[in-house]
PyMOL Python script that loads the backbone (N, CA, C, O; Angstrom):
from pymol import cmd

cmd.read_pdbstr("""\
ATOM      1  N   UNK A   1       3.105 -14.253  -5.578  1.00  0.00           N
ATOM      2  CA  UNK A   1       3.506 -13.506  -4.405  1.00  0.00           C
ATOM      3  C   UNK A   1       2.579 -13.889  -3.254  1.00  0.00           C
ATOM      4  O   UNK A   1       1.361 -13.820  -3.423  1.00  0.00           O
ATOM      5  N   UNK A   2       3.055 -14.255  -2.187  1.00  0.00           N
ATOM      6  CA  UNK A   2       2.448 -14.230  -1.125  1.00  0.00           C
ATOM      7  C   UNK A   2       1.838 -13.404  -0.501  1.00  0.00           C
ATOM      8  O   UNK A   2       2.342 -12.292  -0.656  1.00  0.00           O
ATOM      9  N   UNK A   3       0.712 -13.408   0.347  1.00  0.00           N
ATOM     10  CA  UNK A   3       0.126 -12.622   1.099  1.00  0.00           C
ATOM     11  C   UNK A   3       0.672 -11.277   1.934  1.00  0.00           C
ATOM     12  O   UNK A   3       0.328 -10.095   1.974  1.00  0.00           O
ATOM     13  N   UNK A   4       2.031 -12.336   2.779  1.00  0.00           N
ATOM     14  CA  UNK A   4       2.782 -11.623   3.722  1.00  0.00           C
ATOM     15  C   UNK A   4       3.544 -10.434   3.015  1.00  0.00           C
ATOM     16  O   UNK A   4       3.645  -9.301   3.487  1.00  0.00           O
ATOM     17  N   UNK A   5       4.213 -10.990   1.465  1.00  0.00           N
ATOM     18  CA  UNK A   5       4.722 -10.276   1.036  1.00  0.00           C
ATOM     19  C   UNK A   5       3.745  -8.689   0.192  1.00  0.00           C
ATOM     20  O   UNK A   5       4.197  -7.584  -0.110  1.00  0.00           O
ATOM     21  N   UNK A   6       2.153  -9.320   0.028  1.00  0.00           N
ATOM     22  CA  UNK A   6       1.926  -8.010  -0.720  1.00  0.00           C
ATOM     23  C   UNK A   6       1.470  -7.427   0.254  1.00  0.00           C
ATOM     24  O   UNK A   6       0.808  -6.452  -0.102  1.00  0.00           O
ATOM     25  N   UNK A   7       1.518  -7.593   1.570  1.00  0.00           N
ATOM     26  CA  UNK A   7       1.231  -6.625   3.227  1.00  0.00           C
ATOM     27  C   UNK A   7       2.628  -5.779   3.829  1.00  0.00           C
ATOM     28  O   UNK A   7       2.838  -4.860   4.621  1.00  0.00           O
ATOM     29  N   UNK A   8       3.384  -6.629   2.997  1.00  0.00           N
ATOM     30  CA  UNK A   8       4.755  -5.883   3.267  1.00  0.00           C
ATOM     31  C   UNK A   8       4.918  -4.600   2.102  1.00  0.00           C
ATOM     32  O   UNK A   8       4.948  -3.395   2.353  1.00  0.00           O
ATOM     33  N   UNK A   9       4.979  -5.035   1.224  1.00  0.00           N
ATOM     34  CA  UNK A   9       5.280  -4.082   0.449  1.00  0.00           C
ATOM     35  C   UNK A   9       3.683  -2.811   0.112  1.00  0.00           C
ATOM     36  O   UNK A   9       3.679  -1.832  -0.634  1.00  0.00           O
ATOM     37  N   UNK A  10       2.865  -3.192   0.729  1.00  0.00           N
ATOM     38  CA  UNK A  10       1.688  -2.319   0.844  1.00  0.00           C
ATOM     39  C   UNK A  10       2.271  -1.075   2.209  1.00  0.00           C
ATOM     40  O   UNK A  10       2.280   0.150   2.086  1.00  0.00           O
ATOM     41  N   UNK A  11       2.584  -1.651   3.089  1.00  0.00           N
ATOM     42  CA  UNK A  11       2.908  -1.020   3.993  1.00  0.00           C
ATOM     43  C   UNK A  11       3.826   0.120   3.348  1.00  0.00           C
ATOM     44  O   UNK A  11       3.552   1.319   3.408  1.00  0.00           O
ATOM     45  N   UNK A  12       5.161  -0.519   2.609  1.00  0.00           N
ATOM     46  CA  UNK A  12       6.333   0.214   2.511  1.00  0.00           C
ATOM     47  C   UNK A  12       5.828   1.068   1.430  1.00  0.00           C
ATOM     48  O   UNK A  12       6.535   2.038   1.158  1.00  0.00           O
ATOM     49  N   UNK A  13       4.100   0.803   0.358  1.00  0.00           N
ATOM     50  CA  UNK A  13       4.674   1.724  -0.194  1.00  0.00           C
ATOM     51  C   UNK A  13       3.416   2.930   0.481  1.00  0.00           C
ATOM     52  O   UNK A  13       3.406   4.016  -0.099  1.00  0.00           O
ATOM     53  N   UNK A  14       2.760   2.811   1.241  1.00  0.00           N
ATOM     54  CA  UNK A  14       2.014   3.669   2.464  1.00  0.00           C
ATOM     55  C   UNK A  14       2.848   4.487   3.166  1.00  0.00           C
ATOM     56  O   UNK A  14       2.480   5.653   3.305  1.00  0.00           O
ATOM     57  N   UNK A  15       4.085   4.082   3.730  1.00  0.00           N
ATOM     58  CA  UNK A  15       5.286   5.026   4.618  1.00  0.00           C
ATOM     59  C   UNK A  15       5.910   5.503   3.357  1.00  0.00           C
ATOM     60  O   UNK A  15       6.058   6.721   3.455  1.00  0.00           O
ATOM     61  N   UNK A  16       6.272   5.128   2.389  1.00  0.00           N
ATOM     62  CA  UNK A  16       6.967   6.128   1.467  1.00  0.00           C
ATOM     63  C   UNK A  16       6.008   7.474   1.020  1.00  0.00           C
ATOM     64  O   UNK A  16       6.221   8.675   1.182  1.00  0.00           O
ATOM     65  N   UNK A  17       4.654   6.625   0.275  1.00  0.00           N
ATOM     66  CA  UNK A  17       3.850   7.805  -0.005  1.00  0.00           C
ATOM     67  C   UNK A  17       3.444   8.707   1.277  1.00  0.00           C
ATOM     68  O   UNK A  17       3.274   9.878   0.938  1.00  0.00           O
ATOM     69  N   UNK A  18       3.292   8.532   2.323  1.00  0.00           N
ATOM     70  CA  UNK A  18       2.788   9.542   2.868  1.00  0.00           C
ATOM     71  C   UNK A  18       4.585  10.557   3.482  1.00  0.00           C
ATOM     72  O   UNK A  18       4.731  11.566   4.171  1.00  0.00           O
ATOM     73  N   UNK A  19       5.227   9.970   3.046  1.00  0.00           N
ATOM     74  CA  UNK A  19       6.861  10.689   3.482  1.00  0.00           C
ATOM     75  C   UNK A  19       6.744  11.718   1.542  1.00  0.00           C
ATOM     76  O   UNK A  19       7.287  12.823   1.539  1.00  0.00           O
ATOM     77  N   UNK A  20       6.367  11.455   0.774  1.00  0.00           N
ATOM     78  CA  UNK A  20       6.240  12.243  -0.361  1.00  0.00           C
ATOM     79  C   UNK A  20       5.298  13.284  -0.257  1.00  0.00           C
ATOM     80  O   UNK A  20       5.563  14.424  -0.642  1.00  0.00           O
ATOM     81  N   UNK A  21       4.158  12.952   0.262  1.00  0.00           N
ATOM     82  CA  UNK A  21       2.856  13.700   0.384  1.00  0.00           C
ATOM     83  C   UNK A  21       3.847  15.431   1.139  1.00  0.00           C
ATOM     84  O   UNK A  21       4.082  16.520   0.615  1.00  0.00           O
ATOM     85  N   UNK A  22       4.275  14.643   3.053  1.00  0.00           N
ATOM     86  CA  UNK A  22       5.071  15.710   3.219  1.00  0.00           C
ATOM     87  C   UNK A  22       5.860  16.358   2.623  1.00  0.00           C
ATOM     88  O   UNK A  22       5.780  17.586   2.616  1.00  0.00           O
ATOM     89  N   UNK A  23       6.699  15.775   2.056  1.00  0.00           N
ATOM     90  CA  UNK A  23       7.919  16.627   1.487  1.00  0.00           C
ATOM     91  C   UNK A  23       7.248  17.789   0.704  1.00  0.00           C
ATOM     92  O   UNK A  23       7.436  19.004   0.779  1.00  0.00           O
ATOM     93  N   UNK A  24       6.321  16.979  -0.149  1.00  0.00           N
ATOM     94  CA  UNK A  24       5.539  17.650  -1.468  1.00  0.00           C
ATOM     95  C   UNK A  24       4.651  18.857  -0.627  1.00  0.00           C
ATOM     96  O   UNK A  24       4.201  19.841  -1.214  1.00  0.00           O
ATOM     97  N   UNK A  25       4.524  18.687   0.422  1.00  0.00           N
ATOM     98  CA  UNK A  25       3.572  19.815   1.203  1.00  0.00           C
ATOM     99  C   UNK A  25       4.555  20.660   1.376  1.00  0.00           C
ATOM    100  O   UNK A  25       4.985  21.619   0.735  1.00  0.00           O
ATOM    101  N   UNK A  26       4.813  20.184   2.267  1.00  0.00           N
ATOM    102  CA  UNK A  26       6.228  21.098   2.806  1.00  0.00           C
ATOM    103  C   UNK A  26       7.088  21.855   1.795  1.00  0.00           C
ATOM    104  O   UNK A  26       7.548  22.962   2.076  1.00  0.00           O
ATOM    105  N   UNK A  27       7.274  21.346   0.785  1.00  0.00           N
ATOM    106  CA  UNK A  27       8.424  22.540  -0.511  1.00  0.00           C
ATOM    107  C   UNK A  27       7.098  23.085  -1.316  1.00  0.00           C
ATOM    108  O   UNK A  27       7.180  23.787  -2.324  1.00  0.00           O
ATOM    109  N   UNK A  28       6.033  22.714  -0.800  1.00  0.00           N
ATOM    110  CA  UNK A  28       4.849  23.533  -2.234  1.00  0.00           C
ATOM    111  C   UNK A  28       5.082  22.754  -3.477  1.00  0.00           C
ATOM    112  O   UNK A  28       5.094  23.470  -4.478  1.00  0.00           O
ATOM    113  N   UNK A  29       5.260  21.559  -3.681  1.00  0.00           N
ATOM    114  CA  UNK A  29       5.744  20.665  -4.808  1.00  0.00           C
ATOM    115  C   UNK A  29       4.690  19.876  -4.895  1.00  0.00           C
ATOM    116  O   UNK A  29       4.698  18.823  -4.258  1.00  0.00           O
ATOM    117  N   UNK A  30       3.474  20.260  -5.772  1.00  0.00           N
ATOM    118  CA  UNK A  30       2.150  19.489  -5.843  1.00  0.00           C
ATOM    119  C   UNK A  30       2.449  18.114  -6.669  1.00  0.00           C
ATOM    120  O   UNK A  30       1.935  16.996  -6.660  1.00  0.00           O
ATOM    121  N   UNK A  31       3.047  18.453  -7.070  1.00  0.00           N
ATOM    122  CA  UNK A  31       3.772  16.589  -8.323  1.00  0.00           C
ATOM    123  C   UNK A  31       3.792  16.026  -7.261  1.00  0.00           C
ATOM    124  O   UNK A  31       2.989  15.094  -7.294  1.00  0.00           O
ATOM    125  N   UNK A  32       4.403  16.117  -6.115  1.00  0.00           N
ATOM    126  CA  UNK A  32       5.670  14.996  -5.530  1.00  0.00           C
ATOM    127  C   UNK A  32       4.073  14.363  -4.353  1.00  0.00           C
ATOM    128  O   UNK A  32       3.574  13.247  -4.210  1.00  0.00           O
ATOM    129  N   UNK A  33       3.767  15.615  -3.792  1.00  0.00           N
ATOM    130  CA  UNK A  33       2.399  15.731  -3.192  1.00  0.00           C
ATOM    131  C   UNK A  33       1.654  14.646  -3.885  1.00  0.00           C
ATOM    132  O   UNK A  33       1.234  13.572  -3.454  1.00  0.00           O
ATOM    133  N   UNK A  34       1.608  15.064  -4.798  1.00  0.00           N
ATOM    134  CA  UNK A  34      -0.048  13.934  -6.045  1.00  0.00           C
ATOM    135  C   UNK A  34       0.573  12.623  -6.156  1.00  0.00           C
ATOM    136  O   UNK A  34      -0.254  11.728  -5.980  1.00  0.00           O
ATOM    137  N   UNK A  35       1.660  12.243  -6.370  1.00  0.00           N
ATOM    138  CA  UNK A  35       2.328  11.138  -6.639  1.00  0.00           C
ATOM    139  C   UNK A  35       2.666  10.322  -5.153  1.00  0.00           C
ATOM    140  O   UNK A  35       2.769   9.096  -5.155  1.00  0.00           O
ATOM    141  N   UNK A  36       2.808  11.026  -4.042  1.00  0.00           N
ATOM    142  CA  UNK A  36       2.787  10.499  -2.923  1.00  0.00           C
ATOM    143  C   UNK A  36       1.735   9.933  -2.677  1.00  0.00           C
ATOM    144  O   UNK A  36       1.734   8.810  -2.174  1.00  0.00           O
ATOM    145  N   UNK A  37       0.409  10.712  -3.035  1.00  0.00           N
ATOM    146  CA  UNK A  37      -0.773   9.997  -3.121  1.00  0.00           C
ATOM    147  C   UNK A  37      -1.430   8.969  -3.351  1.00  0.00           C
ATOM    148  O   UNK A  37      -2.134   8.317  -2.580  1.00  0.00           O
ATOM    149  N   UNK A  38      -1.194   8.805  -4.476  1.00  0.00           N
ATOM    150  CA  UNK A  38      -1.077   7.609  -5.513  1.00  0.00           C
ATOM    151  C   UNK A  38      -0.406   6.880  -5.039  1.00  0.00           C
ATOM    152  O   UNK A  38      -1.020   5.816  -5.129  1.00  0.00           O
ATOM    153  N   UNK A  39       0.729   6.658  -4.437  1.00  0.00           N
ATOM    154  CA  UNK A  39       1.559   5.735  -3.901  1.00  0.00           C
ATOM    155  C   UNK A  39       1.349   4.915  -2.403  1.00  0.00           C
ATOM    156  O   UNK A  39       1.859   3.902  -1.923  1.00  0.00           O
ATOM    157  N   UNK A  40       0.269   5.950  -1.902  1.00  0.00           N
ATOM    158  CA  UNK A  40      -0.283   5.579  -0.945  1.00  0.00           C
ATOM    159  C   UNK A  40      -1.353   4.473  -1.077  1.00  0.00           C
ATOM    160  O   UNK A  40      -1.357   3.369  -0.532  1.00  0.00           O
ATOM    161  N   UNK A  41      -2.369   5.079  -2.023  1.00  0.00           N
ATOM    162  CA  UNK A  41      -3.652   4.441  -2.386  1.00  0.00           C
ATOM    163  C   UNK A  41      -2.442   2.887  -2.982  1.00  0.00           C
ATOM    164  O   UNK A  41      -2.482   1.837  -2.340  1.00  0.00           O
ATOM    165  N   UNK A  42      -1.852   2.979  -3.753  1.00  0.00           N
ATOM    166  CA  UNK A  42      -1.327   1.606  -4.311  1.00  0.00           C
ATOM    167  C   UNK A  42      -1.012   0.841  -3.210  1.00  0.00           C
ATOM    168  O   UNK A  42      -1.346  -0.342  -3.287  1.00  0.00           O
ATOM    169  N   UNK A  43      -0.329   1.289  -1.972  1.00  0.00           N
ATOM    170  CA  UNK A  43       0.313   0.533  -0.696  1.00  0.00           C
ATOM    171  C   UNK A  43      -1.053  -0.142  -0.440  1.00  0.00           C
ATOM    172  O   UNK A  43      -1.190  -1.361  -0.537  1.00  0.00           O
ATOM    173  N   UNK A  44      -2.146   0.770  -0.081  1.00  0.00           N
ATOM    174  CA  UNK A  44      -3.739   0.077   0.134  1.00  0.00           C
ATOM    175  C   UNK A  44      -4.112  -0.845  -0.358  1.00  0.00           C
ATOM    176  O   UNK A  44      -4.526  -1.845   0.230  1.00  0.00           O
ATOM    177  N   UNK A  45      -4.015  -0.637  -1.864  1.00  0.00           N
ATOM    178  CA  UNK A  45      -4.385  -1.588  -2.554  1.00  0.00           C
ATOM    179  C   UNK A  45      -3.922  -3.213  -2.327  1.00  0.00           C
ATOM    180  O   UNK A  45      -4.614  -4.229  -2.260  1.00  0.00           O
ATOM    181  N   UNK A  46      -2.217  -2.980  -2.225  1.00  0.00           N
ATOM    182  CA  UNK A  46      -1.591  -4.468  -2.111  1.00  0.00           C
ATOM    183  C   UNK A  46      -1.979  -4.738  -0.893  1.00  0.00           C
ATOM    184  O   UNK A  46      -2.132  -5.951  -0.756  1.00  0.00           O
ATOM    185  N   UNK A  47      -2.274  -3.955   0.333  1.00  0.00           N
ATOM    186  CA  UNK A  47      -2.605  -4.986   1.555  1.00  0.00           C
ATOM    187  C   UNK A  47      -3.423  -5.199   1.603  1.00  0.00           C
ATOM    188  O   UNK A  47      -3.524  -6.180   2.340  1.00  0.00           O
ATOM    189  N   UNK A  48      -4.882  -4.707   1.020  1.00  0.00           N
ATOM    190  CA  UNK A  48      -6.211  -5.642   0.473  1.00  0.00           C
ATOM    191  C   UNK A  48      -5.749  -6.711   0.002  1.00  0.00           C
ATOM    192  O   UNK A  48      -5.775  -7.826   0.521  1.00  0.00           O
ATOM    193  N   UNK A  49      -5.163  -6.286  -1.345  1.00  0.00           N
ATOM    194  CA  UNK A  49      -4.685  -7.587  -2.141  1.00  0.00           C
ATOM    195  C   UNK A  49      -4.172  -9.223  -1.354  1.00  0.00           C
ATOM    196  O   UNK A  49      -4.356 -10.415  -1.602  1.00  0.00           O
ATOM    197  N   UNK A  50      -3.308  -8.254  -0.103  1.00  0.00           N
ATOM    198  CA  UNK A  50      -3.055  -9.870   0.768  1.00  0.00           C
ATOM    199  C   UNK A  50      -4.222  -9.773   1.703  1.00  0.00           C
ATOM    200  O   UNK A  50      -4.023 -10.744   2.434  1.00  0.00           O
ATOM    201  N   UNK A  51      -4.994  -9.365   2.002  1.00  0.00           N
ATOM    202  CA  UNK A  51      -6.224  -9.552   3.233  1.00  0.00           C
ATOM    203  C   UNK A  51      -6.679 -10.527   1.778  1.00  0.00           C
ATOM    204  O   UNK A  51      -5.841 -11.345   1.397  1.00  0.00           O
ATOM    205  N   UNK A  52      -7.228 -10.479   1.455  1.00  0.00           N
ATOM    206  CA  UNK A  52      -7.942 -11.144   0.005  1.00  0.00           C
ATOM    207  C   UNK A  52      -7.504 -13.013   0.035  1.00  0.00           C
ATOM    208  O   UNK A  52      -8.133 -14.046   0.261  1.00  0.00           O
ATOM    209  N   UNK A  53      -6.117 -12.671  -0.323  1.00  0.00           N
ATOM    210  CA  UNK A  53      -5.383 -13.977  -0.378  1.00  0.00           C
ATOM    211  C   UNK A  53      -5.773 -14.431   0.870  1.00  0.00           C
ATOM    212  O   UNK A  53      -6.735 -15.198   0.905  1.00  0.00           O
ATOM    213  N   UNK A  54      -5.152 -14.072   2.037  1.00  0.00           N
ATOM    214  CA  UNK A  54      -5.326 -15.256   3.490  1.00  0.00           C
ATOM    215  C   UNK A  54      -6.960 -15.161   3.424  1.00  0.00           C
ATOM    216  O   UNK A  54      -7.291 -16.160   4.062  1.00  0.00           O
ATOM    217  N   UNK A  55      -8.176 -14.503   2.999  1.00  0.00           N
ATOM    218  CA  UNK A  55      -9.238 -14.816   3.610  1.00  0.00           C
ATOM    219  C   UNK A  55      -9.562 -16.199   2.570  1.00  0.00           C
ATOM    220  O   UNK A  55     -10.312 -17.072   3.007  1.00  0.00           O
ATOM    221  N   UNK A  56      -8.917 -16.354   1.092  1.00  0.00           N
ATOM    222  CA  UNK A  56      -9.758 -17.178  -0.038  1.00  0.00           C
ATOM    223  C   UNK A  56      -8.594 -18.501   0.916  1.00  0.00           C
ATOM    224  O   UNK A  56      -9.103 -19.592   1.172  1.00  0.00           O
ATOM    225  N   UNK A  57      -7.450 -18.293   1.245  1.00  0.00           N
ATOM    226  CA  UNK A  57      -6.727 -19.533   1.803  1.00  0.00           C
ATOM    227  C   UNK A  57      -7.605 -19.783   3.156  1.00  0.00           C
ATOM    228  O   UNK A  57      -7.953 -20.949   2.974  1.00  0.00           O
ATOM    229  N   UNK A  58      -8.197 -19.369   4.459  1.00  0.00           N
ATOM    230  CA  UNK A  58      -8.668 -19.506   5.223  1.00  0.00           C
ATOM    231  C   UNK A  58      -9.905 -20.331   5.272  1.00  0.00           C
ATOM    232  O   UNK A  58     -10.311 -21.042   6.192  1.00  0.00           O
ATOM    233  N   UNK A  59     -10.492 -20.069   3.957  1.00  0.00           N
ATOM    234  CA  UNK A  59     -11.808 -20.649   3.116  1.00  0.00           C
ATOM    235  C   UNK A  59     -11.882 -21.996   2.491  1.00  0.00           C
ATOM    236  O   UNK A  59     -12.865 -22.733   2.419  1.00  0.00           O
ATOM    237  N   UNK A  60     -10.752 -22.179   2.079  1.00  0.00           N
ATOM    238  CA  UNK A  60      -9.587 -23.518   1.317  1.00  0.00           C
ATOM    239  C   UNK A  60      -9.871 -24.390   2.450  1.00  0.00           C
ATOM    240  O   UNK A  60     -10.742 -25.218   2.715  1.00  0.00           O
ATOM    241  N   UNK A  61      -8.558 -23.790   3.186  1.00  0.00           N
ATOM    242  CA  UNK A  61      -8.417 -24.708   4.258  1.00  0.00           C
ATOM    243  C   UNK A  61      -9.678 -25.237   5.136  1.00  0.00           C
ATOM    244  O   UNK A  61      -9.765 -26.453   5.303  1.00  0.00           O
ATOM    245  N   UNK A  62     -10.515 -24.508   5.621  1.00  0.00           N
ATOM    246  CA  UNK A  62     -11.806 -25.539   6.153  1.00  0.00           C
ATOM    247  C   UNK A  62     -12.155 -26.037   5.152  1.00  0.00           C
ATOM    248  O   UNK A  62     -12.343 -27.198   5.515  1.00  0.00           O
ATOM    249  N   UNK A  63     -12.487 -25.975   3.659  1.00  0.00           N
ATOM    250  CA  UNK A  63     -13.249 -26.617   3.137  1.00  0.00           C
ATOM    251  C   UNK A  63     -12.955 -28.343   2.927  1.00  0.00           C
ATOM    252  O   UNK A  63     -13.788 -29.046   2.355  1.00  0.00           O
TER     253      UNK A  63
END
""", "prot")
cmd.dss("prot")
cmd.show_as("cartoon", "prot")
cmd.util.cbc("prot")
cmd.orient("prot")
């Protein structure tokens, strides 16, 4: 997977989790809340994951 793509799907899953977090606030639904969470931190994770990739390709390439 490409960079672009794990910044994309980091993003999408950052706007989903924090659209769960609300809902889960909003109905008093601590599952949906906790799991929005988690879904957030994972979105984080993959767009590290591509910051990671373009910095070790950026590194490549001058070398």
């Amino acid at each position: 997977m490409s960079s672009a793509e794990d910044k994309i799907k980091g993003n999408t899953n950052e706007a989903v989790g924090k659209i769960k977090q609300g809902v889960g606030e909003a109905t008093g639904n601590g599952s949906m809340k906790r799991e929005g969470q988690r879904q957030e931190v994972k979105g984080d994770a993959q767009q590290l994951k591509g910051d990671v990739k373009d910095t070790v390709k950026d590194r490549v390439d001058r070398a």
